[in-house]
Each structure stands twice: as structure tokens, then as C-alpha cells.
C-alpha positions as CSV (number, residue, x, y, z in Angstrom):
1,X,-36.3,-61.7,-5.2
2,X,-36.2,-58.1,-5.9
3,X,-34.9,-56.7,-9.1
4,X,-32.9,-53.7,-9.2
5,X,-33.6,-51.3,-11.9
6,X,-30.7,-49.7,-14.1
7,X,-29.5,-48.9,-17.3
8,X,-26.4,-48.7,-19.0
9,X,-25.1,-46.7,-22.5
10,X,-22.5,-48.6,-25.0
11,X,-20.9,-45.8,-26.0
12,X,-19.7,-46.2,-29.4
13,X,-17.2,-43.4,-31.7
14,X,-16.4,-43.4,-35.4
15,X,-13.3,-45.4,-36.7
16,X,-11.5,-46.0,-40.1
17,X,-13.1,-49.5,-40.8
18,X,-15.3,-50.3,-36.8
19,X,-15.9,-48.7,-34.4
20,X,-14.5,-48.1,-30.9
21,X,-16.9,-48.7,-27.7
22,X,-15.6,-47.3,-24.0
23,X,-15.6,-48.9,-21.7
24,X,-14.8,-48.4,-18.0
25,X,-12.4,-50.4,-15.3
26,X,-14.2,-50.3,-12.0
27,X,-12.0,-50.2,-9.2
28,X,-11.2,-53.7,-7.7
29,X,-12.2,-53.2,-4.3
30,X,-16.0,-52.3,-5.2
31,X,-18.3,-55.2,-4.1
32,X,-20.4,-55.4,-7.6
33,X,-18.4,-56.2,-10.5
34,X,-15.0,-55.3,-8.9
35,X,-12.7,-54.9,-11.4
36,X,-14.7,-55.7,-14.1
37,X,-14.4,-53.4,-17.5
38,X,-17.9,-52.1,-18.0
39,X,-19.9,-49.6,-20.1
40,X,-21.1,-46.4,-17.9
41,X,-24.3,-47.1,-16.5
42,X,-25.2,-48.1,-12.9
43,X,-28.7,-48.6,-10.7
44,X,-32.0,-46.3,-11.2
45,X,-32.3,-43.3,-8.6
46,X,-35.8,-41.9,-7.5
47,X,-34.6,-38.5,-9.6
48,X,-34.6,-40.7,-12.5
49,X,-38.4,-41.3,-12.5
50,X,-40.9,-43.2,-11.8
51,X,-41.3,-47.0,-12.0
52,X,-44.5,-46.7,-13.7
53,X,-42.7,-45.3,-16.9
54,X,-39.3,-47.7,-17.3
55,X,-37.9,-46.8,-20.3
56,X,-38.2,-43.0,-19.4
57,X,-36.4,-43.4,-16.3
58,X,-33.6,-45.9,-17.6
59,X,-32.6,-43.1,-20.3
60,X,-32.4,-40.7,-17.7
61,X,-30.6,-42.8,-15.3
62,X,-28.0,-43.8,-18.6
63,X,-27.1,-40.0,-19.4
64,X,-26.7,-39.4,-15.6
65,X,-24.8,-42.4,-14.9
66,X,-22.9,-41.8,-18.4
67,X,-21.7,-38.2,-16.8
68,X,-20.9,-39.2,-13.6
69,X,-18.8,-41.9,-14.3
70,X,-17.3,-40.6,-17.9
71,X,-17.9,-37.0,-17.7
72,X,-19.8,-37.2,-20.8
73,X,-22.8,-35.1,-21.5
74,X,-25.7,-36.9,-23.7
75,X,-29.4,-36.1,-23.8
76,X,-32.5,-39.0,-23.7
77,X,-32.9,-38.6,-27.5
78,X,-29.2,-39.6,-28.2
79,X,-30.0,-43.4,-26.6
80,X,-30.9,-46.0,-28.8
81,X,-32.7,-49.3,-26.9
82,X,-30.4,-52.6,-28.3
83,X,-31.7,-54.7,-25.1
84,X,-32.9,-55.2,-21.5
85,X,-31.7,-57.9,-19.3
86,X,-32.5,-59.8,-15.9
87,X,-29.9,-61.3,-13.9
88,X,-30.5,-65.3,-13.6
89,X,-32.4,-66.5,-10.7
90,X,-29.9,-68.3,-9.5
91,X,-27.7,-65.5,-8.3
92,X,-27.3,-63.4,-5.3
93,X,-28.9,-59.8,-6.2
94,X,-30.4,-59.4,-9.6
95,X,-30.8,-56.3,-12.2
96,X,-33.2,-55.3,-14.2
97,X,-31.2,-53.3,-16.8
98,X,-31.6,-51.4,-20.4
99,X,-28.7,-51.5,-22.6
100,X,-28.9,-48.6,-25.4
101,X,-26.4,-47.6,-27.7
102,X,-25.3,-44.3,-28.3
103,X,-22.7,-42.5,-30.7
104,X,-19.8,-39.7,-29.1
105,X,-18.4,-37.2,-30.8
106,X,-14.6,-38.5,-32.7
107,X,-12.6,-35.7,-30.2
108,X,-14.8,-36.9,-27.3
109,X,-12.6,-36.7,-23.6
110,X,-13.7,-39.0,-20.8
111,X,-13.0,-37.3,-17.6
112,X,-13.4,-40.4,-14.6
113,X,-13.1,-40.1,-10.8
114,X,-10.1,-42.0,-10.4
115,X,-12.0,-43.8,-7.5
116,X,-15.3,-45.9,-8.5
117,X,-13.8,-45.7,-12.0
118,X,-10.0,-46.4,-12.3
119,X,-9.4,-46.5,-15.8
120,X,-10.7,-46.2,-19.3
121,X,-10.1,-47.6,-23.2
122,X,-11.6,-47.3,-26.5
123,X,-12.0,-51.1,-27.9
124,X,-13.1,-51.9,-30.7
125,X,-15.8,-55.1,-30.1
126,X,-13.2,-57.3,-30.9
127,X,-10.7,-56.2,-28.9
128,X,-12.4,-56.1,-26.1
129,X,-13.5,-59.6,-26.4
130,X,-9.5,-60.1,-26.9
131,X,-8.8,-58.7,-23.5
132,X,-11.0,-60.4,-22.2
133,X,-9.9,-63.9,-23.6
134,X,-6.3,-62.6,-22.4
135,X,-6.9,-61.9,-19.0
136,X,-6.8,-57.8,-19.3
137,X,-10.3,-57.0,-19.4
138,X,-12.8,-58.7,-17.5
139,X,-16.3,-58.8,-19.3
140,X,-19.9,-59.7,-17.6
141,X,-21.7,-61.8,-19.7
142,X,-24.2,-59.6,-20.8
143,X,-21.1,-57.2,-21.6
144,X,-19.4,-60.4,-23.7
145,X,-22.8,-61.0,-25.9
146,X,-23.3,-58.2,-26.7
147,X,-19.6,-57.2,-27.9
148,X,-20.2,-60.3,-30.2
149,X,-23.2,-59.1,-31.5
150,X,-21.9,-55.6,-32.5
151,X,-18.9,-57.4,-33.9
152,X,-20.9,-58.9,-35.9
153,X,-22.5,-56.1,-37.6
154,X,-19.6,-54.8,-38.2
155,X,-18.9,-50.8,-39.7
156,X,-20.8,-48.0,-37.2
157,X,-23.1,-47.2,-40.0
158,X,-24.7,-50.7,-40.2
159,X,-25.0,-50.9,-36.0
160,X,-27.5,-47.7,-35.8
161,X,-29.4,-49.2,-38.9
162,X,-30.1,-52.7,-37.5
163,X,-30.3,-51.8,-34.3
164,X,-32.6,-48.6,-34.5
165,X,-34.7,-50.4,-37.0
166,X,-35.6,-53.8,-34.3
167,X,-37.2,-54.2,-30.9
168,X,-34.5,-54.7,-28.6
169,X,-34.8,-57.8,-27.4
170,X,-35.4,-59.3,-23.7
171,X,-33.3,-61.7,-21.9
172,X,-33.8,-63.7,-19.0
173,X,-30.9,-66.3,-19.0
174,X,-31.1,-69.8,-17.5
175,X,-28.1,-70.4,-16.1
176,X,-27.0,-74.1,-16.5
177,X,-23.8,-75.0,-14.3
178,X,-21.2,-77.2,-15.8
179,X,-18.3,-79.3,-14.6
180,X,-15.8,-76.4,-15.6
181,X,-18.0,-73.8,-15.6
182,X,-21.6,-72.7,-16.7
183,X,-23.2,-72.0,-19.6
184,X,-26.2,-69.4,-19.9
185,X,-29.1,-70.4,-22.2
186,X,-31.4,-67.2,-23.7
187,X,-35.0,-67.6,-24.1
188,X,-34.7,-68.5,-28.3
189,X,-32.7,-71.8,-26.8
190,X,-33.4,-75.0,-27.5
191,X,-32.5,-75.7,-23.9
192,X,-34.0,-73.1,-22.1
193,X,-36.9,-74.9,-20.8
194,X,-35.9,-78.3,-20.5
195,X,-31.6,-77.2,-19.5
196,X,-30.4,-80.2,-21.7
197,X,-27.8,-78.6,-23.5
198,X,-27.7,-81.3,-26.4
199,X,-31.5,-80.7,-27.4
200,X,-31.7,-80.3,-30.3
201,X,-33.1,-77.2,-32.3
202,X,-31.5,-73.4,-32.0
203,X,-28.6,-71.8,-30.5
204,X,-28.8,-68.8,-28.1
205,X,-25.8,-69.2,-25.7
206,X,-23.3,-68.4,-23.7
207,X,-20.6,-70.8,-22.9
208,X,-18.3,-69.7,-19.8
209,X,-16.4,-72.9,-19.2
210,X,-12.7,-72.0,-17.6
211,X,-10.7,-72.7,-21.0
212,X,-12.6,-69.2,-22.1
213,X,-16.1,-68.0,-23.1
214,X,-18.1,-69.0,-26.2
215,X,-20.9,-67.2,-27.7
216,X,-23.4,-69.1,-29.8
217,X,-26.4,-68.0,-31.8
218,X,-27.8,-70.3,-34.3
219,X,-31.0,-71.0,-35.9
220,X,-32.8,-74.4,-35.6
């Protein structure tokens, strides 16, 4: 199946003790992630470049997406690659997209459409995971993984160094469907080639079972 390339910014702004990421409520009626809270990003355009040179056209795609949907102005240089992903196989229409990071001005404005883009907050990563859990903020999973990951690193200054200083890592989930749900499985899984869950050995995982979502990430 074809894979459609785009590219997405987490947008992230200085706070006291973590900081705060926007993200975006697309409207509810849109046929891709409807309703869903999102960063800014959205599918490559043949203005963005070529596909012979990825990574050049998904940062050009990121700041124009970025200013169409937030009215934000950023330039290539300000994007940081954390990670590119690949919609499972198993669904409908599949995305090839680059997730970078990138760091606003405190006074920053967003300025959205009020039509593609109804809505926007500042979270911090744990709030937005909160919302989500809550019912007020609908997450994708690639969204939900990697809120946790940045909640894990905790204080702004300690996100650019990690990130900036490793590859950003690929991901081409398995997804494994379960009685109440599904879980996806990440290529550093125990289970990703064999989809028994109980295997043992690592952790790389996203639980999405009805009761709420689980992320997992543990060494063998």
C-alpha cells in the first residue's frame, strides 16, 4: 500500500519546572483524525521537495504546515528530528511521517483558522496524557508515546540535549488486536516478530485496551 509522506513539529515553550507542548483540536467532522488533539503538521506537498531528499522536504513541509495551521513562523534550522513513523499495515491509509521537535518563543500567539483547526492548548506532556485518560483530548498513538517519552525527560533543557544528541528513531508498529482493544508492539519488542505478547525479553509498547492506554518501555 502506498505511504503518504508528512511531517509534523511538537512545538514545545519554556515553563517554570516543564514545559508546555501545543497542540491543536482538529475539527470533528474532518475524515482523518476528526477531533483528535494533534501537533501542527499534515501531508508533504510537491512545493515541499522532492522525494529523493526526505528529510529536506519533511522540514519544509513542518514549518509550512506549522504556519498554516498555528500561524507560527519557524525556519528548517529550528527543527530537531526526535522520530519517523509508519502507520501499521493493518490499517486503511498509512503515513510516512517525521516528528521533530522545535522550541517557540515564551509570548508566542497561535493564530488557527477556526475551521480545519478548532481549538488550541498549551499542555504540559502530562497533562495532555491527562486529557487524554479523561476523555478531553484525544491522542493518536504515536501522539501518546511520545508525550510519555518527553515526560520522561523531564525540564526543556534536558529534552533538546537527549534528543539533539541521538538518531531519532524509526518505528514501524505491529499492531496486535486484543479482546478489549489492541496493543502496538515497536520493533525493540520482544513480540514484534513472533506477536506473543507474553515472550519474554524487552518492552516497547503501547497498550490501548478500553480501560485506557498504557505505554511500556523496558529493557530485556
Amino acid at each position: 500500500m502506498h505511504l503518504i509522506p508528512a511531517a509534523t513539529v511538537i512545538l514545545l515553550r519554556g515553563a517554570q519546572i516543564y514545559p508546555e507542548i501545543l497542540l491543536l483540536h482538529r475539527n470533528p467532522d474532518l475524515a482523518v483524525q476528526g477531533g483528535a488533539w494533534v501537533f501542527p503538521g499534515g501531508r508533504l506537498e510537491p512545493a515541499d521537495g522532492t522525494p529523493d531528499d526526505t528529510l529536506r522536504a519533511a522540514r519544509a513541509c513542518a514549518v509550512r504546515e506549522t504556519l498554516e495551521e498555528a500561524g507560527l513562523r519557524l525556519t528548517p534550522d529550528d527543527l530537531v528530528p526526535m522520530s519517523r513513523w509508519v502507520t501499521p499495515e493493518e490499517l486503511p491509509k498509512r503515513f510516512d511521517t517525521w516528528f521533530f521537535l522545535a522550541v517557540a518563543d515564551p509570548g508566542v500567539h497561535v493564530h488557527i483558522d477556526g475551521r480545519e483547526i478548532v481549538d488550541h492548548r498549551w499542555y504540559s506532556a502530562e497533562q495532555a496524557i491527562a486529557a487524554h485518560h479523561t476523555g478531553q483530548g484525544m491522542l493518536s498513538p504515536p501522539a501518546f508515546v511520545l508525550l510519555s517519552q518527553l515526560a520522561a525527560l523531564g525540564p526543556l533543557a534536558n529534552i533538546m540535549t537527549k534528543i539533539t544528541a541521538a538518531p531519532p528513531l524509526h518505528y514501524t508498529p505491529r499492531l496486535i488486536p486484543l479482546p478489549d482493544g489492541a496493543c502496538t508492539v515497536y520493533q525493540q519488542d520482544a513480540a514484534y516478530r513472533s506477536g506473543d505478547l507474553a515472550s519474554p525479553g524487552p518492552r516497547h509498547r503501547l497498550w490501548m485496551r478500553a480501560a485506557g492506554w498504557r505505554y511500556e518501555s523496558l529493557p530485556g
